[in-house]
C-alpha positions in Angstrom: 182.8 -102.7 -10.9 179.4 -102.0 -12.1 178.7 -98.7 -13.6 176.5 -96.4 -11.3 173.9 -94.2 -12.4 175.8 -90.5 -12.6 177.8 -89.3 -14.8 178.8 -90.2 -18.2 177.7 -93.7 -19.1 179.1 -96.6 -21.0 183.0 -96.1 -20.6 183.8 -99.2 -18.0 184.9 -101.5 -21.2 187.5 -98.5 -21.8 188.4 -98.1 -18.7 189.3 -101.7 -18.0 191.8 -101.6 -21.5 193.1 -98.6 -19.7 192.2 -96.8 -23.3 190.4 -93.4 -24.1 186.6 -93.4 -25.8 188.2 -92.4 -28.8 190.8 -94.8 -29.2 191.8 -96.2 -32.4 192.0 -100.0 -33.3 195.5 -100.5 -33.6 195.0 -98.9 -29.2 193.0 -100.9 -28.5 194.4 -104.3 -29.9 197.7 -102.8 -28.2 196.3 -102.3 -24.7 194.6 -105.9 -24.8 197.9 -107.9 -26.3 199.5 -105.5 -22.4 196.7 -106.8 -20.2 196.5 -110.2 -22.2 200.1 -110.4 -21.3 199.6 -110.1 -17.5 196.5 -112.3 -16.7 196.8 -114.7 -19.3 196.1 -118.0 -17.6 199.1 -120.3 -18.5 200.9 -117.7 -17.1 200.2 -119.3 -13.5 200.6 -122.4 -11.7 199.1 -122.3 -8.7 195.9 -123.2 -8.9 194.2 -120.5 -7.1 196.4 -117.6 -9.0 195.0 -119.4 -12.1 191.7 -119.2 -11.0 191.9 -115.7 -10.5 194.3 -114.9 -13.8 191.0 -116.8 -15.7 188.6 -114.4 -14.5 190.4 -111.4 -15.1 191.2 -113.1 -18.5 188.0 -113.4 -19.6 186.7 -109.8 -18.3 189.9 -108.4 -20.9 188.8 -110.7 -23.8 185.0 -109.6 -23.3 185.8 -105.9 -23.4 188.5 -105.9 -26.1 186.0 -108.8 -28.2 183.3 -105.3 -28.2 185.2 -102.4 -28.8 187.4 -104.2 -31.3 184.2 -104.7 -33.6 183.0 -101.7 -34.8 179.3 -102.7 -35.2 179.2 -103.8 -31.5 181.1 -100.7 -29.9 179.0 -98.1 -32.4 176.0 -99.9 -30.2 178.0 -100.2 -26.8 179.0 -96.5 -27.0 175.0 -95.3 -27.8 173.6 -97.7 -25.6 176.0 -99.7 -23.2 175.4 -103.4 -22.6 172.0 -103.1 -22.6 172.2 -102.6 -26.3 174.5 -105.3 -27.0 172.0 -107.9 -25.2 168.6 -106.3 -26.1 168.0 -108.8 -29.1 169.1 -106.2 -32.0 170.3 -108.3 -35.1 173.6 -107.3 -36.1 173.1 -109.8 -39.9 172.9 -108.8 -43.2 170.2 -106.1 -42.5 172.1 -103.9 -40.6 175.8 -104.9 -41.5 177.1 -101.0 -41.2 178.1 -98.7 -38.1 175.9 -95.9 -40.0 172.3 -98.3 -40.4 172.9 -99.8 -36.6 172.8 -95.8 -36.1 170.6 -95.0 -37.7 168.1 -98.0 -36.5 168.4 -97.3 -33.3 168.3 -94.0 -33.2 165.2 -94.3 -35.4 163.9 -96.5 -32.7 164.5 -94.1 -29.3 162.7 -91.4 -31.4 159.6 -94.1 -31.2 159.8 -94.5 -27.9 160.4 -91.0 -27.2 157.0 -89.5 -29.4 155.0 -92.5 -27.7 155.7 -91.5 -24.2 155.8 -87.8 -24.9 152.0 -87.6 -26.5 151.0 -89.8 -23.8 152.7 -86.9 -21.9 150.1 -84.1 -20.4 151.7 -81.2 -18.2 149.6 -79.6 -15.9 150.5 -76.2 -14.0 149.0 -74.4 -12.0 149.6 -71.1 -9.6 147.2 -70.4 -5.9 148.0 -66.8 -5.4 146.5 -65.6 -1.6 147.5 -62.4 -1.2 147.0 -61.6 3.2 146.6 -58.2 4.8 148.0 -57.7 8.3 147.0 -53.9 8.5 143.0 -55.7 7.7 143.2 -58.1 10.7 144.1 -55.6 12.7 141.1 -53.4 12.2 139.1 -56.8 12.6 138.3 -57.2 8.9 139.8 -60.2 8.2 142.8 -61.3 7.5 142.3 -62.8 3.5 142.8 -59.8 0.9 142.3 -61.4 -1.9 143.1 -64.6 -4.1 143.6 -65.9 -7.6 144.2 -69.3 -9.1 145.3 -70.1 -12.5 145.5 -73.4 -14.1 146.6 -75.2 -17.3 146.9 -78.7 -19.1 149.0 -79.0 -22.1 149.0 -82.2 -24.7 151.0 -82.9 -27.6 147.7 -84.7 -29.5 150.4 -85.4 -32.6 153.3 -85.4 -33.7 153.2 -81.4 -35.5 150.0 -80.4 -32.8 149.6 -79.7 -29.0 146.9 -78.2 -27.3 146.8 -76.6 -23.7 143.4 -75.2 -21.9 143.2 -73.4 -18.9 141.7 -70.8 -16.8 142.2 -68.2 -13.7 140.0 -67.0 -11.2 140.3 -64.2 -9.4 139.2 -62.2 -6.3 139.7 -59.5 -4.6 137.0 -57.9 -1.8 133.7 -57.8 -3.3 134.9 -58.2 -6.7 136.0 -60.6 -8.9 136.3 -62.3 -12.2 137.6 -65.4 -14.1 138.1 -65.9 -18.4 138.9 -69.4 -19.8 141.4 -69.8 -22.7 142.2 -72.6 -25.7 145.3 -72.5 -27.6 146.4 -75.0 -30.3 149.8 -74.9 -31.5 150.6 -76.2 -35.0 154.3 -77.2 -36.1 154.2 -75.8 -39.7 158.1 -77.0 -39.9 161.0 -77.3 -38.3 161.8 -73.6 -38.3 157.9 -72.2 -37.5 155.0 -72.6 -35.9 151.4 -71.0 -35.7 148.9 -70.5 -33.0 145.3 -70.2 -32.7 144.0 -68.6 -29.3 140.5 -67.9 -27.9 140.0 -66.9 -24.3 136.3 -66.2 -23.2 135.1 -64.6 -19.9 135.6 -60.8 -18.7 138.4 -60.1 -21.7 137.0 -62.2 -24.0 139.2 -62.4 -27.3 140.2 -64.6 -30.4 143.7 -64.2 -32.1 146.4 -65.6 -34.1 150.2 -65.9 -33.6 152.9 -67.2 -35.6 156.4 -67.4 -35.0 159.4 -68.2 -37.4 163.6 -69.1 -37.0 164.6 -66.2 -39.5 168.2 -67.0 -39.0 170.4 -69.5 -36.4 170.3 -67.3 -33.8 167.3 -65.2 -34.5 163.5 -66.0 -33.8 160.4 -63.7 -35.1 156.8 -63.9 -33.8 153.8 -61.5 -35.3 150.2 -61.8 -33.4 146.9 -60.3 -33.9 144.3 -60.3 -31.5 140.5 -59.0 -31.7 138.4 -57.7 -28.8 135.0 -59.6 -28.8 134.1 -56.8 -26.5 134.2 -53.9 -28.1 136.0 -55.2 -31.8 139.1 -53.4 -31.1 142.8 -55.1 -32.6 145.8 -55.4 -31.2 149.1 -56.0 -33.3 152.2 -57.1 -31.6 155.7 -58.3 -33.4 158.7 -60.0 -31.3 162.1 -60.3 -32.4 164.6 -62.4 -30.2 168.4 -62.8 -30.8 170.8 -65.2 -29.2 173.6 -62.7 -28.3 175.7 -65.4 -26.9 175.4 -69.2 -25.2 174.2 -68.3 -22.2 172.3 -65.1 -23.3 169.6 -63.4 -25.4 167.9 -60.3 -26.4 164.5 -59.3 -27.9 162.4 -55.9 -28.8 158.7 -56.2 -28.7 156.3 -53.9 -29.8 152.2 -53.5 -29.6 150.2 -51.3 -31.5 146.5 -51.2 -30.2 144.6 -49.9 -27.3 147.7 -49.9 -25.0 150.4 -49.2 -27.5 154.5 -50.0 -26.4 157.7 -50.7 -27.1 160.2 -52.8 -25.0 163.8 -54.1 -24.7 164.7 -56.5 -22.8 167.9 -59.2 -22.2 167.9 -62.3 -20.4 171.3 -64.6 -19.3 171.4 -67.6 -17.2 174.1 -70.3 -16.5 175.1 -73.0 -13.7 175.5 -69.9 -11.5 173.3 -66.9 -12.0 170.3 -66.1 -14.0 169.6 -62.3 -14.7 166.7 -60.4 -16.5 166.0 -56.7 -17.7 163.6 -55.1 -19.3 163.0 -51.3 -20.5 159.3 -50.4 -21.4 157.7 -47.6 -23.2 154.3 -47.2 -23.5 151.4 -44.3 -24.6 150.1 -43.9 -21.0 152.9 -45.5 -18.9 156.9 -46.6 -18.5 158.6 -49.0 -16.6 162.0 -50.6 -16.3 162.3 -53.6 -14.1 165.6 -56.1 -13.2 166.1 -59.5 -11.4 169.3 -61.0 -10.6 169.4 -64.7 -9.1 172.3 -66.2 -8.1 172.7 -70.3 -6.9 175.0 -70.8 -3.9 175.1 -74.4 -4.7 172.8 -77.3 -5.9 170.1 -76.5 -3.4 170.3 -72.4 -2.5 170.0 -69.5 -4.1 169.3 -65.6 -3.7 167.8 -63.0 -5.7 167.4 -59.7 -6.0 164.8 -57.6 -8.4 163.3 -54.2 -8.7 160.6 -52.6 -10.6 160.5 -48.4 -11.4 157.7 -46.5 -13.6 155.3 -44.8 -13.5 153.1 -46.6 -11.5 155.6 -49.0 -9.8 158.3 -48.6 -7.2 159.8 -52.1 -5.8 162.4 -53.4 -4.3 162.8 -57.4 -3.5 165.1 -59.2 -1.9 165.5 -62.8 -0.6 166.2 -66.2 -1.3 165.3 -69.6 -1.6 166.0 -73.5 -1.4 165.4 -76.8 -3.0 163.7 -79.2 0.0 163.7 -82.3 -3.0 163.9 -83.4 -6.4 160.5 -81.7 -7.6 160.2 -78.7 -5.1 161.6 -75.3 -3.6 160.6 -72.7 -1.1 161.5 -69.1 -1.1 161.4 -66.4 0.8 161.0 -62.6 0.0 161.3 -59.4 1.4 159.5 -56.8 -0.9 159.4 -52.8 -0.2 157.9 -50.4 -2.3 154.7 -47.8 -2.8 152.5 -50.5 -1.9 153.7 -51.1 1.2 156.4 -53.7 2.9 155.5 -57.1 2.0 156.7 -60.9 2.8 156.4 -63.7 0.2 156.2 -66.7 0.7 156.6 -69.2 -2.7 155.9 -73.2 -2.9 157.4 -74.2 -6.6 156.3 -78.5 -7.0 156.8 -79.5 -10.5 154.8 -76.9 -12.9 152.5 -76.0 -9.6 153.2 -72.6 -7.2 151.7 -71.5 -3.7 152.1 -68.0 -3.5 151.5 -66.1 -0.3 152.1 -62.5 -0.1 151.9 -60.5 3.2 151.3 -57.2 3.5 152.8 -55.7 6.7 152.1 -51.9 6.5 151.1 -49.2 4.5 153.1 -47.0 5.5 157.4 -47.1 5.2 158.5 -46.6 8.7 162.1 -47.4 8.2 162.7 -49.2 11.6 159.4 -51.1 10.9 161.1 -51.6 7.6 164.6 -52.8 9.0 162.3 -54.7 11.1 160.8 -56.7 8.6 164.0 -57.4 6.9 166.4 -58.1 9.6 164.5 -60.3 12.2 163.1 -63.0 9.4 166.8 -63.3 8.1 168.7 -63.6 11.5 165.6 -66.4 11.9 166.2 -68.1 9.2 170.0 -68.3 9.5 169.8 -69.5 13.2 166.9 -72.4 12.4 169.1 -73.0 9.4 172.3 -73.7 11.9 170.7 -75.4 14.7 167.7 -77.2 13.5 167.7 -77.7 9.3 171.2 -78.4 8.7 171.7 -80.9 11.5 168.4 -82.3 10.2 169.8 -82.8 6.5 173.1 -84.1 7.9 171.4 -86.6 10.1 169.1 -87.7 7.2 172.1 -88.2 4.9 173.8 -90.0 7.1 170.8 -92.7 7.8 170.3 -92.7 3.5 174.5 -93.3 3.7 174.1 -96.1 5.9 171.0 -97.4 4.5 172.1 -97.5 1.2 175.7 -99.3 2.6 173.5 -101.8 3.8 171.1 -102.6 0.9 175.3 -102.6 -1.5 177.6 -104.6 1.3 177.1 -107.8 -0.5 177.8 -106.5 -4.1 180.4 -104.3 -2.4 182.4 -107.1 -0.9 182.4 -108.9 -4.5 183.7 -106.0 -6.4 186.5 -105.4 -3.3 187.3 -109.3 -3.3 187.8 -109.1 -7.1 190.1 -106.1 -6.9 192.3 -107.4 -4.4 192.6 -110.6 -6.7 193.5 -108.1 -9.7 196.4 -106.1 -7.7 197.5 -109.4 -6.6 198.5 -110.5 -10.2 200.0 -106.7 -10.9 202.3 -106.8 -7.8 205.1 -108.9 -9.6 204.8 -106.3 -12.0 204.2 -103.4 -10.2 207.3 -103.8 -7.6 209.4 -104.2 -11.0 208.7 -100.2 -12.4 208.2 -99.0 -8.8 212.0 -99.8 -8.4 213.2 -98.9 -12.2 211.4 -95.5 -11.6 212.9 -95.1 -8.2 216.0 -95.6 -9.5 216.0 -92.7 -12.2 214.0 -90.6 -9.8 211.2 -90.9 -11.5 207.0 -91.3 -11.0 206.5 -93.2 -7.7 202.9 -93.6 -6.6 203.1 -93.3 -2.5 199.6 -93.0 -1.6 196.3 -93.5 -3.9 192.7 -93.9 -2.5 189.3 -93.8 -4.2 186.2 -93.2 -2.8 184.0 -91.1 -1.3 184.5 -87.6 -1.8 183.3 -86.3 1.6 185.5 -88.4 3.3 188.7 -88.3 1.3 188.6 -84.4 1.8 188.8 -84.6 5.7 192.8 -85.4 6.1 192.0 -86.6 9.8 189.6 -89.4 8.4 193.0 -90.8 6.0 195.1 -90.5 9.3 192.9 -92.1 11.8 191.4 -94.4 10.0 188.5 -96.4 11.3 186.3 -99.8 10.1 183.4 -97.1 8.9 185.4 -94.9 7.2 187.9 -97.6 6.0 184.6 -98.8 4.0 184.1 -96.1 2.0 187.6 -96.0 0.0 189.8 -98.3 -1.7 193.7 -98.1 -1.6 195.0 -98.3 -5.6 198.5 -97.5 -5.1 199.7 -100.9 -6.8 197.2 -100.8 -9.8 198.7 -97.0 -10.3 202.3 -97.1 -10.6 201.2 -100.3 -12.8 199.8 -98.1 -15.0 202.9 -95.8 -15.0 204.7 -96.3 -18.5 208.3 -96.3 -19.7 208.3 -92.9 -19.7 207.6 -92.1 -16.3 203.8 -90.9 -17.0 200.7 -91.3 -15.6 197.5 -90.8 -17.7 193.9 -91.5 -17.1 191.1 -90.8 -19.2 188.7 -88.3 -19.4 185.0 -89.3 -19.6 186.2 -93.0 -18.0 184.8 -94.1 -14.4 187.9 -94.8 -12.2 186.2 -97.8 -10.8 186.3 -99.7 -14.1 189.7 -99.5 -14.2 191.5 -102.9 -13.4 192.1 -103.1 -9.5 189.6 -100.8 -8.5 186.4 -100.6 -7.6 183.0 -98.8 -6.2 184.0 -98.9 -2.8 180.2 -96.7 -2.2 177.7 -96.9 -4.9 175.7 -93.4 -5.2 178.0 -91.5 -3.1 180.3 -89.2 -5.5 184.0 -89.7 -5.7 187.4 -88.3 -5.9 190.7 -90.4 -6.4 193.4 -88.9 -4.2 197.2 -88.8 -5.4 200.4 -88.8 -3.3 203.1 -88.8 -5.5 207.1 -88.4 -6.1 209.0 -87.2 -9.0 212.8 -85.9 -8.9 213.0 -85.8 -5.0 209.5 -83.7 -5.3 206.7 -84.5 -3.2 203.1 -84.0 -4.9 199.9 -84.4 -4.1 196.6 -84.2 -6.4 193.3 -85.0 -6.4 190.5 -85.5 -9.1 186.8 -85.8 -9.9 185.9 -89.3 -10.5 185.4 -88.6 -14.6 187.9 -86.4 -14.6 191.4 -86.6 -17.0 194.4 -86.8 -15.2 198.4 -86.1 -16.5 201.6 -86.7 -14.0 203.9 -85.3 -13.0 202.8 -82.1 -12.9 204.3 -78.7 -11.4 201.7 -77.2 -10.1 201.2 -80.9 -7.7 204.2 -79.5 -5.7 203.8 -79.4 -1.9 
């Protein structure tokens, strides 16, 4: 019944007193005088129910012996066992929830500054821009290329400092600048930044920026030409307009003066951007709109208008692992039709654009659009999908493999648990059926994939058997006088007593048949998720 490493952490303690996170004492010395009751050793005569009435014993008086002190469960709560065995003193120098808090809170903060200003983040961005049009008149295929890089370092505590520099090239020209920033933390609420940049724009400036309000951020720069002297001012306000959205007006007074609006929002399922620009010699208004399909996919949509651009984008991308994503994009505009191709790893980016014409032929331009997205659907169905599926399935197994041992331990020790709950159990199975009250038919926890194909419960085989747990007995158990059912939010089902992880890694869903007044119901949950029956709405 080991805690696994998603989802909320620290809760299996509460979850075997069958008790919420935020239980109060007098709960918590209630639910362990209930399970005392039950497994209490003397309780048994055989010597093999004793055996396992001593063990299940001892797991209730460890949990209830923590969270019944309030030093120890301030520390369990932060930092799980590993806090209660990691050597902290618990004496006369830190004797109150608030300095054991406070200590080691003071001490992940150490660890935390140590690791992050030995902590340097590089990016970088290879832009190869290739011309189709070119190779086709026999002038080569590589239009032009740029490469930007940068390596920031938090040297202290209140400083950081990133350098970096681009290069760039395009036919017989070309050029490059390199730039130094160093960022000082005046306070907690602003910051100021020095800047010098040296090459074809070279330049020197200043910016600081200030928190004028809890939702508000202003930032003034000024920056000198060392070309021809000339000053640029600029001034940024930003505004939270809500949690998952913000606005901001710039504006630049110099050589290339301009004011813009702009509004950003982004949340688990879409990200969008806008931006309205005025300038002396130019306008623009441009728009993006991404939207996730799940975990690993998403599409997006921009376009730019002004006068000097006129684009329209479209495509999509996916995340291949933990640390990168390709995308694909189909661009159209004065410039010609275009496909992108991005690599994002971590801070770095491949960008490949590919200019297809000049010229906007609309069936060349349905062309472009149509036969690289019926492509990527068909290699998607027949050769990446069945790929991923495949690969799962070896990790699956592999992983099943490198857990059977701990696996079997945790099933043996549930099945010892419900063993000692049946007296009990059969006892308000009957009361409740009875009164027609809440009777548990069916429960199973396990993996969610499988518990949501209904052939897999009804023709069950040894593979799939192994990847769920039945917890019927340990359920209606848990049914009190009043014919309820509640679990916990925030509380892995697989601490309670009588379950288990039937398939560490793999995430999980606890299945519910259920009847209540002649009703038959049926509802199923996320592993962490809170749970009330009977319910209406279960009805089937």
């Amino acid at each position: 019944m080991d805690a696994t490493e998603d989802g909320p952490p620290n809760k299996d303690l509460y979850a075997l007193l069958h008790v919420s996170p935020d239980a109060s004492e007098e709960e918590i010395r209630k639910a362990y005088r209930q399970w005392a009751q039950v497994y209490h050793p003397d309780k048994y005569q055989y010597p093999h129910m004793k055996e396992i009435a001593t063990q299940n014993f001892q797991r209730i008086c460890q949990a209830y012996e923590i969270l019944s002190d309030e030093n120890k469960r301030q520390i369990y709560d932060i930092y799980g066992m590993e806090g209660l065995t990691s050597g902290l003193e618990l004496g006369p120098k830190l004797s109150k929830v608030e300095e054991i808090k406070e200590e080691l809170e003071r001490l992940r903060r150490r660890q935390e500054q140590e690791k992050f200003s030995a902590h340097v983040r590089p990016t970088g961005l290879i832009l190869a821009t290739l011309s189709l049009p070119q190779f086709l008149n026999g002038h080569g295929i590589m239009k032009g290329m740029a490469m930007s890089s940068e390596v920031q370092s938090q040297i202290s505590k209140r400083n950081a400092i990133a350098i970096g520099g681009n290069l760039a090239v395009t036919g017989n020209s070309g050029g490059g600048a390199a730039t130094a920033v160093l960022r000082h933390q005046i306070s907690s609420v602003s910051s100021i930044e020095f800047m010098a940049s040296a090459g074809l724009r070279s330049l020197i400036g200043v910016q600081t920026s200030r928190n004028i309000s809890a939702h508000s951020t202003a930032t003034m720069g000024l920056a000198m030409s060392l070309k021809d002297g000339s000053l640029n001012l600029s001034n940024l306000w930003t505004r939270q307009l809500s949690e998952t959205s913000n606005g901001n007006i710039q504006l630049v007074l110099g050589s290339e003066s301009s004011i813009a609006v702009g509004w950003q929002k982004k949340d688990e399922k879409l990200s969008a951007a806008g931006e309205l620009k005025f300038g002396t010699s130019s306008f623009g208004a441009s728009a993006r709109y991404t939207h996730r399909f799940s975990s690993k996919s998403h599409g997006r949509i921009a376009g730019r208008f002004g006068s000097n651009a006129l684009e329209l984008e479209i495509g999509g991308g996916r995340r291949v692992s933990n640390f990168s994503t390709v995308r694909m994009l189909y661009s159209i505009g004065i410039q010609g039709i275009f496909w992108k191709l991005e690599l994002h790893r971590g801070g770095q980016k491949l960008i490949i654009p590919i200019l297809l014409s000049r010229h906007l032929t609309p069936v060349f331009a349905t062309g472009a659009l149509v036969i690289p997205a019926s492509l990527y659907f068909l290699l998607k169905k027949f050769v990446v999908k069945p790929y991923y599926l495949k690969r799962e399935k070896q990790k699956a197994t592999e992983n099943m493999e490198q857990t059977s041992a701990q696996v079997q331990e945790s099933r043996a020790a549930a099945d010892k648990a419900q063993q000692l709950l049946l007296n009990v159990t059969n006892r308000k199975r009957n009361k409740q059926m009875e009164v027609g009250g809440l009777v548990i038919t069916r429960a199973v926890y396990g993996n969610r994939k499988v518990l949501k194909r209904q052939d897999a419960l009804e023709n069950v085989n040894d593979d799939l058997a192994s990847q769920f747990i039945d917890v019927t007995v340990p359920l209606n158990f848990l049914v009190n006088d009043a014919g309820q059912l509640k679990l916990h939010k925030g509380v892995k089902k697989s601490g309670i007593m009588g379950f288990c992880d039937p398939c560490p890694g793999e995430p999980k869903d606890l299945l519910i048949e259920y009847t209540y007044n002649g009703q038959n119901c049926k509802v199923a949950i996320d592993d962490y998720d809170e749970l009330l029956i009977p319910q209406e709405d279960h009805r089937v």
